[in-house]
N, C-alpha and C positions, 0 to 999 in steps of 0.2 A: 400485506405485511411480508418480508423478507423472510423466509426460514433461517433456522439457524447453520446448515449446510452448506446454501449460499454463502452466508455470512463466514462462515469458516475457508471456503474457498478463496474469495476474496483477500481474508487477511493471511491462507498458506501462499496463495500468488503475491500479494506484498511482502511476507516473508522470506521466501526464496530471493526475490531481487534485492532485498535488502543484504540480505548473505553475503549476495553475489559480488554487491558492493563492497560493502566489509574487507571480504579477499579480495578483491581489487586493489586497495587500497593497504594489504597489506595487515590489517586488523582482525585479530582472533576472533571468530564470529563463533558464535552458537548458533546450533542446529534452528532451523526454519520452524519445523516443529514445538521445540521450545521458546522459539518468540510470539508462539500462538498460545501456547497452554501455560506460560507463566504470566500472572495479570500485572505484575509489576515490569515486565520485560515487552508486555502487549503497549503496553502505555506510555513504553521510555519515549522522549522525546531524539528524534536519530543524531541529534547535536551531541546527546552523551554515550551517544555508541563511537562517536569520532567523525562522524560526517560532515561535511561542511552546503553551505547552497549550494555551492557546483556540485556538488553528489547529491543532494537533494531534488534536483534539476534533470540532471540526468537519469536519475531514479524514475521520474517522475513522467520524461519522456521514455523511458522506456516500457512503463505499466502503458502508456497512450498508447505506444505502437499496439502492444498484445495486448490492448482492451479494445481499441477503435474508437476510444472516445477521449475527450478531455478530461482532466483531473482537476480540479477546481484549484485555483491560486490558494486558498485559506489553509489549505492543508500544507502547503511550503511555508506559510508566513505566519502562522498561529505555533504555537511549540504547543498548545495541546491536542491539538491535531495531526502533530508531525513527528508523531508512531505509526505503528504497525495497524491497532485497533483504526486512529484515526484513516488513515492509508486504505485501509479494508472499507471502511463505508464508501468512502469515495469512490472507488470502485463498484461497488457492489451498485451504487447509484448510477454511478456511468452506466453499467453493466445494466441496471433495468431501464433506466429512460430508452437505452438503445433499441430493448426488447417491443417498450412499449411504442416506440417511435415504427419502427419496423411494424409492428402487427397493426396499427393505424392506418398505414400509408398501403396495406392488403386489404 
């Protein structure tokens, strides 16, 4: 089982790049922190923060690079998946298969 640590890792690092995003694009973001500690802002869907696929995408490939793993297509194509909370599992799952793949293959 995942601590909840992990778990908060994952969804400050999907946090932060969603920010990132945001400003990118020109859009008043709130704090990374806050889209981890408010469950209604954990859970927004990033269609109503102003995102569109293409930033979704790129989002998306950007967690890949600084995770090293892939990010599973459902979390782009499900809107309940396609928060911060959802974003954070996917990760935190990349992030352990990887562990688990790696300590295996030792």
């Amino acid at each position: 089982m995942q601590n909840s640590a992990q778990r908060r890792a994952s969804e400050l690092l999907v946090a932060r790049h969603v920010v990132r995003a945001l400003t990118e694009r020109g859009i008043d973001a709130p704090k990374a922190e806050n889209l981890i500690e408010d469950t209604e802002l954990r859970n927004r869907d990033l269609s109503l923060f102003g995102l569109n696929s293409l930033d979704w995408i790129a989002l998306a490939t950007r967690l890949e690079n600084e995770v090293g793993a892939e990010i599973p297509d459902h979390v782009l194509v499900s809107p309940e998946y396609r928060c911060v909370a959802g974003w954070g599992e996917a990760v935190l799952a990349a992030r352990t298969a990887q562990v688990e793949t790696h300590q295996s293959a030792h």
